[in-house]
N, C-alpha and C positions, 0 to 999 in steps of 0.2 A: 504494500500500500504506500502510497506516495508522503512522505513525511512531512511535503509541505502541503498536505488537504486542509481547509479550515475548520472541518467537523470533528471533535475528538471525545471520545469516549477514555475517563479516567476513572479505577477503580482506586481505590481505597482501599487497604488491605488492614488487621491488625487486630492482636486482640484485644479484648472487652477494655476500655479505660484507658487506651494508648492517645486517643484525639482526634482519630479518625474525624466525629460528625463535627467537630470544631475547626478539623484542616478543612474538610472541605466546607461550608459556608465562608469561611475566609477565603479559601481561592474561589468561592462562586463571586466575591463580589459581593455579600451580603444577599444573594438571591439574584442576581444577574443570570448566573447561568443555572438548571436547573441540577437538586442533588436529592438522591434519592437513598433508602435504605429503608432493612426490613424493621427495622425498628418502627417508620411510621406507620405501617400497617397496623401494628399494638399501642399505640399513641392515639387520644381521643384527642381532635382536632379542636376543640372549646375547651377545654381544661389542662390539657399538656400531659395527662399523667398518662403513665405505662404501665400494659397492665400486658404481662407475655403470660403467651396461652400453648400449651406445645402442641396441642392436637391441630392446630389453627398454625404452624409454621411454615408446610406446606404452601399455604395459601398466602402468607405473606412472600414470600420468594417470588409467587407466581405473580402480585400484587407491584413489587417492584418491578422486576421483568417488564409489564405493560407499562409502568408509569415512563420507563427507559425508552419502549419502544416506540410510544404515543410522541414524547418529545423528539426523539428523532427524524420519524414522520414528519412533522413539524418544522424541523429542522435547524433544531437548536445548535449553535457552535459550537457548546463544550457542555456535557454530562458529566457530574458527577456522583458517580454512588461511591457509599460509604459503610462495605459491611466487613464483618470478621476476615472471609474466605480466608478458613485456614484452610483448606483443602483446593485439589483445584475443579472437583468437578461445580464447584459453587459458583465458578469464576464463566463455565464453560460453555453457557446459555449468553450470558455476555459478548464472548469471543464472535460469537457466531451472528449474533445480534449488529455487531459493530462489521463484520462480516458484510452483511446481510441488506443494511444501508450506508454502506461506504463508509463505516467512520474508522480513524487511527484508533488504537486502543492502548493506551497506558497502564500500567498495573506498578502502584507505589505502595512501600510496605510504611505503615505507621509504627513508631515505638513508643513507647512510655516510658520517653528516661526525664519524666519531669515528676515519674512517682506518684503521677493521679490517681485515684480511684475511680472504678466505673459506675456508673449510673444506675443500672438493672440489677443492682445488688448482688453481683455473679461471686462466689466466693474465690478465694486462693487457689483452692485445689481442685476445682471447676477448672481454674484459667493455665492451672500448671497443663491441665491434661490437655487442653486445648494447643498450648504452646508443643507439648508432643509431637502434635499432629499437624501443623503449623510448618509447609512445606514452600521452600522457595526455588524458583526455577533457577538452574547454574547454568542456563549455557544462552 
């Protein structure tokens, strides 16, 4: 794909409390460019609060996915989602997406070396095991 396209799809990688949904609204611009994550699916849009449902996780994946795809359509210049994808078939719907209406695709890994705490109240060893699994591409 040609590097200098002006449409680009960037993911957000990282686990729970690293800054992921803070990097991206600062690089959207304050809401310039559209950012998406499955967190808003479980987020009640007049109160703010999060309320995660695992039987219902499924459906927020698939909830992002269209929000992504709809703006593309649209043809927004820069997308950004902003979820865990410790793994990469999380990422792989994306790939294809970006694929699929021409856009570049970025994949930036987030870290937490400011020592925040996450939001969802994901425990320690919740996030250890997650970082387990938490794979990055080397080539």
């Amino acid at each position: 794909m040609n590097s200098n396209h002006k449409r680009n799809l960037i993911l957000l990688r990282g686990l729970p409390g690293s800054g992921k949904s803070t990097f991206a609204t600062l690089l959207s611009y304050e809401g310039k460019y559209p950012c998406f994550s499955i967190d808003d699916y479980f987020t009640d849009k007049e109160t703010g609060n999060y309320k995660f449902k695992f039987d219902e996780n499924y459906l927020a994946y698939k909830f992002c996915e269209e929000k992504v795809e709809f703006s593309m359509l649209n043809g927004a210049e820069k997308i950004f989602v902003h979820n865990t994808f410790t793994q990469e078939w999380e990422m792989e719907r994306y790939f294809s997406l970006a694929k699929k209406h021409n856009y570049n695709i970025f994949v930036c890994t987030v870290e937490n070396r400011h020592r925040s705490k996450n939001i969802h109240g994901i425990n320690e060893e919740q996030i250890r095991k997650m970082a387990e699994k938490f794979k990055v591409e080397l080539y």
